[in-house]
C-alpha positions as CSV (number, residue, x, y, z in Angstrom):
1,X,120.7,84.9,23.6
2,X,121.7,88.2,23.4
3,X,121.5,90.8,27.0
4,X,118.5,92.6,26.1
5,X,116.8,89.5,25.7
6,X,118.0,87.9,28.9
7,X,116.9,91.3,30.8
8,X,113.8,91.1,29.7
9,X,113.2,86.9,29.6
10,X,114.8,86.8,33.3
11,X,113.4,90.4,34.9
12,X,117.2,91.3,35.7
13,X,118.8,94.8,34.2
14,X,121.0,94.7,31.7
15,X,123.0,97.0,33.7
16,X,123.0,94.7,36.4
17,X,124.0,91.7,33.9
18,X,127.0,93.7,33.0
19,X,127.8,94.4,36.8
20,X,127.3,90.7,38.2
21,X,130.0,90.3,34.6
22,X,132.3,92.5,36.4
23,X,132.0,90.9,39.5
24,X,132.9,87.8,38.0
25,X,129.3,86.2,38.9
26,X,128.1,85.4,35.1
27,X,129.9,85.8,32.4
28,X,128.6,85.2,29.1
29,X,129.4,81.8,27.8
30,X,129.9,83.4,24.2
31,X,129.7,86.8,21.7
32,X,128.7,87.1,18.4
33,X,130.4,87.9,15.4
34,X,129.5,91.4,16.1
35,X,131.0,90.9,19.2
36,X,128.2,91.3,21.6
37,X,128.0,89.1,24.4
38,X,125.6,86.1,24.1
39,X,124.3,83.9,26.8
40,X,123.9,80.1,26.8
41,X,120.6,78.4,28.6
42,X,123.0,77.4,31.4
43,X,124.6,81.3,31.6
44,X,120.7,82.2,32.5
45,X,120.2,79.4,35.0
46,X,123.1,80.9,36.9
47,X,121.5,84.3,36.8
48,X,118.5,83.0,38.3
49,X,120.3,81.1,41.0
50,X,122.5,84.4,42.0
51,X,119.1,86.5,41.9
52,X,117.7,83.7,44.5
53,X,120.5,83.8,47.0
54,X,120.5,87.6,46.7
55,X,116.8,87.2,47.8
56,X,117.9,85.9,50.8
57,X,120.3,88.9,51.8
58,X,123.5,87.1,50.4
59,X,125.8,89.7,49.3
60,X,127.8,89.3,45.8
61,X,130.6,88.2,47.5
62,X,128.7,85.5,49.6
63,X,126.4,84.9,46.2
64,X,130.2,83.9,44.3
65,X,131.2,82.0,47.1
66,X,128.2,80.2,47.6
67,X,128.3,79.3,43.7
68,X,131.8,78.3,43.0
69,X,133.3,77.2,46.5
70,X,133.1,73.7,46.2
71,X,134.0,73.2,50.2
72,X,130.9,76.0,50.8
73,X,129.0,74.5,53.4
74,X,125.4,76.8,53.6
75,X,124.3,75.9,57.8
76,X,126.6,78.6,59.2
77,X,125.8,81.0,56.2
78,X,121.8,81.1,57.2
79,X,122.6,80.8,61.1
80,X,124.4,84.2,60.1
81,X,121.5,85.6,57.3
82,X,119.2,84.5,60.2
83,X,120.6,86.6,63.0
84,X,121.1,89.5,60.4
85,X,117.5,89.1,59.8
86,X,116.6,89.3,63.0
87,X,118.7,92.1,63.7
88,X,117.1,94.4,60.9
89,X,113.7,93.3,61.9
90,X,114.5,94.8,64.9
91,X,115.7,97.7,63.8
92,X,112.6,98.3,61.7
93,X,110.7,97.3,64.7
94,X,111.3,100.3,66.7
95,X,111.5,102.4,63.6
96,X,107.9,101.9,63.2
97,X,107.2,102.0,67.4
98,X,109.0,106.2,67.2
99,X,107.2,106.8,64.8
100,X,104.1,105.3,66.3
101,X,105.0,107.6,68.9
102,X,105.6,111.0,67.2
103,X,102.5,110.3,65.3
104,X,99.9,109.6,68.2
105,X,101.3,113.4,69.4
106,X,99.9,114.9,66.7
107,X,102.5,117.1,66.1
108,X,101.9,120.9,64.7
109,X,104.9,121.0,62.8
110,X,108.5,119.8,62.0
111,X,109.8,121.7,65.4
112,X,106.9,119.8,67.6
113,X,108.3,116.7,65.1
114,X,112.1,117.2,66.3
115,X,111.6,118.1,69.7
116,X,110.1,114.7,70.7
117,X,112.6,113.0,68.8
118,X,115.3,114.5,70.6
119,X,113.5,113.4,74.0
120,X,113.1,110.0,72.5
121,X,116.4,109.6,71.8
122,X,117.6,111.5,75.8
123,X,115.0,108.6,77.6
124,X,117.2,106.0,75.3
125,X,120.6,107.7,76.0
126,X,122.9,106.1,78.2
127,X,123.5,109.2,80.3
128,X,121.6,108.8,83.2
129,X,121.6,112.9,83.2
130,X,120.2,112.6,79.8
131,X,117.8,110.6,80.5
132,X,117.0,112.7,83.7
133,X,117.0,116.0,81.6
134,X,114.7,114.2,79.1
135,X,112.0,113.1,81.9
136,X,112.2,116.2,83.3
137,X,111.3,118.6,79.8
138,X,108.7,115.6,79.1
139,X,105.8,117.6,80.8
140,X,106.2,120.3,78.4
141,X,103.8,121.8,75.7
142,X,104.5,118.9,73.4
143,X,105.2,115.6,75.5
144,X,106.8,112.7,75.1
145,X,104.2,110.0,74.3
146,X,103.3,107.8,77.2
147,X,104.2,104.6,75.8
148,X,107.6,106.1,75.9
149,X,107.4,107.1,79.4
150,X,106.2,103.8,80.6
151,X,108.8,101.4,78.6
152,X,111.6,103.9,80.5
153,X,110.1,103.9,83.8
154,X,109.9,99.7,83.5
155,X,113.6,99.4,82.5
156,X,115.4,102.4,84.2
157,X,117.6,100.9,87.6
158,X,119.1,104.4,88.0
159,X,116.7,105.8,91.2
160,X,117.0,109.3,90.2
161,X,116.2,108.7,86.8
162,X,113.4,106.5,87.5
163,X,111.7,109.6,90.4
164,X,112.0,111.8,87.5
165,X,110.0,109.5,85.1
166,X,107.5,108.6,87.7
167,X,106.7,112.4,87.8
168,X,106.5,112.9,84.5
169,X,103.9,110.2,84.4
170,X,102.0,111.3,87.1
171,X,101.4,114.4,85.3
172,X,101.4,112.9,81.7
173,X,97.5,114.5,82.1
174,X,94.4,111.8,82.5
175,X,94.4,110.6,78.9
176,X,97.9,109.8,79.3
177,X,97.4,108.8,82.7
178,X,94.8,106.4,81.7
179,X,96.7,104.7,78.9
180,X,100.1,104.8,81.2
181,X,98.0,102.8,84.1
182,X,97.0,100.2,81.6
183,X,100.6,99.8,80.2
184,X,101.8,99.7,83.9
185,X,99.3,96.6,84.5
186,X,101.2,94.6,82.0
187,X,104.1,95.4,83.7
188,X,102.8,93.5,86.4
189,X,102.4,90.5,84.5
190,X,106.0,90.8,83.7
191,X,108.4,87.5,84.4
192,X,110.8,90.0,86.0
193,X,110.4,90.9,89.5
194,X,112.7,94.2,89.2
195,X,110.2,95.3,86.5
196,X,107.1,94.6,88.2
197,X,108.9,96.2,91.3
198,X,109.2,99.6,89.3
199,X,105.4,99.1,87.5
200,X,104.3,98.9,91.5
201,X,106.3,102.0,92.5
202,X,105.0,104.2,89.4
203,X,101.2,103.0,90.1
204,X,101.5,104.4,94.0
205,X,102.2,108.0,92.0
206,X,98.6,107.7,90.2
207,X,96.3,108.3,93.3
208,X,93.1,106.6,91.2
209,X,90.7,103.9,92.2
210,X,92.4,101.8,89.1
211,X,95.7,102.3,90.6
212,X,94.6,101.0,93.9
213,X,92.6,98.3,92.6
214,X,96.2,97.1,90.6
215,X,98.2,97.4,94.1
216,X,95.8,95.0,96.0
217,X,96.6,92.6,93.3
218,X,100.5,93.3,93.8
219,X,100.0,92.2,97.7
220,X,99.8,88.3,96.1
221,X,102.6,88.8,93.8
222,X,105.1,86.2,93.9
223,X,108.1,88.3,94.8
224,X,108.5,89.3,98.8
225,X,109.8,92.9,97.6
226,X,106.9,94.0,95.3
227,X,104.5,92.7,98.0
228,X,105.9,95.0,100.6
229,X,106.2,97.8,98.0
230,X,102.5,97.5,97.3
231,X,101.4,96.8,101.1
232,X,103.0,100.4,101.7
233,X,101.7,102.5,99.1
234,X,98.1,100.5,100.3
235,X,98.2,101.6,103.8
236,X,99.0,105.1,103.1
237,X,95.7,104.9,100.8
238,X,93.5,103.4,103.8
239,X,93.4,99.7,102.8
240,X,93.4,97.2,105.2
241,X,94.3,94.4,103.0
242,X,97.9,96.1,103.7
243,X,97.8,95.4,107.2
244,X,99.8,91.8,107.8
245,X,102.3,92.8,105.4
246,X,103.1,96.0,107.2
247,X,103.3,94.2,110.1
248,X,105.8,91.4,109.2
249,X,108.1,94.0,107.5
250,X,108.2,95.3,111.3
251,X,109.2,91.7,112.9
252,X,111.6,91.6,110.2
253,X,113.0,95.1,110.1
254,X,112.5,95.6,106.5
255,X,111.8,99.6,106.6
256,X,109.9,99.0,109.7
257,X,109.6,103.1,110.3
258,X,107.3,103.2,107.0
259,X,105.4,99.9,107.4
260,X,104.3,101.8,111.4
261,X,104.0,105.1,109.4
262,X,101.6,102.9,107.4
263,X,99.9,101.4,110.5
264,X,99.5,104.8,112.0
265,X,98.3,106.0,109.2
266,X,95.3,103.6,108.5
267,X,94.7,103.0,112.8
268,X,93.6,107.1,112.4
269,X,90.3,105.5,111.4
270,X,88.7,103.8,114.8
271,X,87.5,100.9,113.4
272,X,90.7,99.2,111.6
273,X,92.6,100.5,115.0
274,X,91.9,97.5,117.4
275,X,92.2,95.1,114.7
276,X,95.8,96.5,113.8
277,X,96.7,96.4,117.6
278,X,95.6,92.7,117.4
279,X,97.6,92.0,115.2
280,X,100.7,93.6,116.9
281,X,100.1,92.0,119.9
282,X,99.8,88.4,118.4
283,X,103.4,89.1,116.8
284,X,104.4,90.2,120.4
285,X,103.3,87.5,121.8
286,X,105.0,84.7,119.3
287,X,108.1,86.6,119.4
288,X,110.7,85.2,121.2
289,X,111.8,86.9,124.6
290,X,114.4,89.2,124.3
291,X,114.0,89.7,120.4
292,X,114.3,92.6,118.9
293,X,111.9,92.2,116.6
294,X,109.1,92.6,120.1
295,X,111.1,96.3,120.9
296,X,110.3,97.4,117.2
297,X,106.5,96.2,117.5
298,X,105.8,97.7,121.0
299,X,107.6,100.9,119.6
300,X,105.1,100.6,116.4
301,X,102.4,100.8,119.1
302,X,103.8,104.1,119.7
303,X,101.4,105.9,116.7
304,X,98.2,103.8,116.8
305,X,95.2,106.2,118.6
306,X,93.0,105.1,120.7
307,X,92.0,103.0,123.5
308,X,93.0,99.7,122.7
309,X,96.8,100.6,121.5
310,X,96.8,102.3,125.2
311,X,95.5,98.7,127.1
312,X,98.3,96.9,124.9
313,X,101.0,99.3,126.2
314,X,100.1,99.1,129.6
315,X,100.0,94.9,129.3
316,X,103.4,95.5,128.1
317,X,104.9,97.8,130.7
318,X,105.0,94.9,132.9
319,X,106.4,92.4,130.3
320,X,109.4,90.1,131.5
321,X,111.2,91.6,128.9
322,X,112.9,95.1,130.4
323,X,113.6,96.5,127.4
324,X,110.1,96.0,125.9
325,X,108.4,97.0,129.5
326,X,110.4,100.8,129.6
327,X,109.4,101.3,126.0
328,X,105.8,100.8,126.5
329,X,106.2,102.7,129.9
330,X,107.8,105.4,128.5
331,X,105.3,105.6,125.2
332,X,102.6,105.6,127.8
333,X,104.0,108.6,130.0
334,X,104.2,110.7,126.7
335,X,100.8,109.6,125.3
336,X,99.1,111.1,128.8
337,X,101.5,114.3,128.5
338,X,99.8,114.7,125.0
């Protein structure tokens, strides 16, 4: 059979028959008396059987190997055409995720086009002043899509980086706030406690009732640190549901100065005040004498208004403990001097 006819019986070029020739893949078991090259039924089985493993990714090199080794053993070849595989899909994967992005921008023109590419690719440099610098131009006439934002805020461990990211979501606008509070609630699904860490601390920038609503659901999380992140951001909003958090990251001097910021800041309405002080007493009273842990609770005391904060006090300037007794004396003296 001559080429032309193998080109067209098999689908495969006759340039390409003369290349996989040159490559030493097929040759043509005969020619004619002409002298042009004729293949044999078993010339075009081989053809087939290189255009199959070339289906498969095989280079020529791997395709000859594959044919003519006769120690060729195919497991390792597909592990490695597997992770190859996996490796472009990849690639193509967040091909199609920028360009996702740069579409759902809308951009004007090829300058909107290139300008959030280059922001793209600053969030995904590995220059923390990059990605900084990106964050930071993010807000600008044509943003980075909030998608974008998101994914870096939930991977970034540099704290800089990750304030500047937080901003720039924050003021993504309320479309992009919107869409950037729902992508921050899978976040908090995550199986990583770092990343739900950072979904919590982005949510406490978007002051919403949705936001809020996703923090009280962060004070059952499984991780100690994102419960305490999420009881503080709470209690600066005026939830109560913050409260025994707050007050166990004062017995166990865990930022204890923000968790009574916290306290002082929801005690400034009168009705969670006496319930607050409760609690703190109860502590006091369980804590060992002499612990440091009862100094840091009656100083906590210290910020809570009202009447039953100042009862508490005076109960504890007459405690066995010295320390704890001149604390609540001296918090006492200042409260009437105010």
């Amino acid at each position: 059979m001559l080429i032309g006819d193998v080109a067209r019986r098999s689908g495969v070029s006759a340039r390409m028959l003369r290349h996989y020739e040159s490559r030493g893949l097929v040759r043509p078991t005969g020619r004619t008396d002409a002298g042009y090259r004729e293949y044999s039924w078993e010339d075009i089985r081989r053809i087939l059987h290189v255009e199959i493993l070339r289906s498969l990714g095989l280079s020529l090199r791997e395709v000859g190997r594959a044919l003519d080794d006769p120690g060729f053993r195919p497991g390792e070849l597909v592990d490695d055409l597997v992770r190859r595989t996996r490796e472009r899909i990849a690639a193509e994967m967040e091909l199609l995720t920028r360009l996702r992005r740069i579409g759902a921008t809308d951009p004007a023109d090829w300058e909107d086009v290139l300008h959030i590419v280059a922001l793209l690719q600053g969030l995904g440099s590995d220059s923390a002043g990059k990605r900084q610098r990106a964050a930071l131009s993010s807000a600008g006439e044509v943003p980075v899509p909030v998608e974008a934002l998101v994914e870096a805020t939930l991977s970034e461990s540099d704290p800089i980086v990750a304030g500047a990211l937080r901003w720039a979501l924050a003021r993504s606008g309320e479309g992009g706030a919107d869409r950037g509070l729902a992508l921050l609630a899978e976040g908090l699904r995550s199986p990583a406690a770092e990343v739900r860490k950072r979904a919590v601390d982005s949510i406490t920038e978007l002051p919403n009732a949705e936001a809020t609503a996703l923090l009280r659901d962060a004070l059952t999380d499984a991780d100690l640190v994102v419960r305490r992140s999420a009881a503080l951001a709470l209690g600066a909003r005026g939830v109560a549901d913050a409260v025994p958090t707050l007050v166990d990251m004062i017995v166990e001097e865990v930022n204890d100065v923000g968790a009574a910021d916290a306290l002082s800041a929801l005690a400034s309405d009168p009705a969670r005040a006496e319930p607050i002080v409760a609690r703190l007493a109860d502590r006091l009273a369980r804590s060992g004498a002499g612990s440091p842990a009862r100094q840091r609770l009656t100083q906590a005391l210290a910020e809570i208004p009202g009447e039953a904060a100042a009862r508490a006090l005076a109960e504890l300037s007459d405690d066995e403990d010295r320390v704890v007794a001149l604390t609540a004396a001296y918090i006492l003296r200042l409260r009437s001097e105010r």
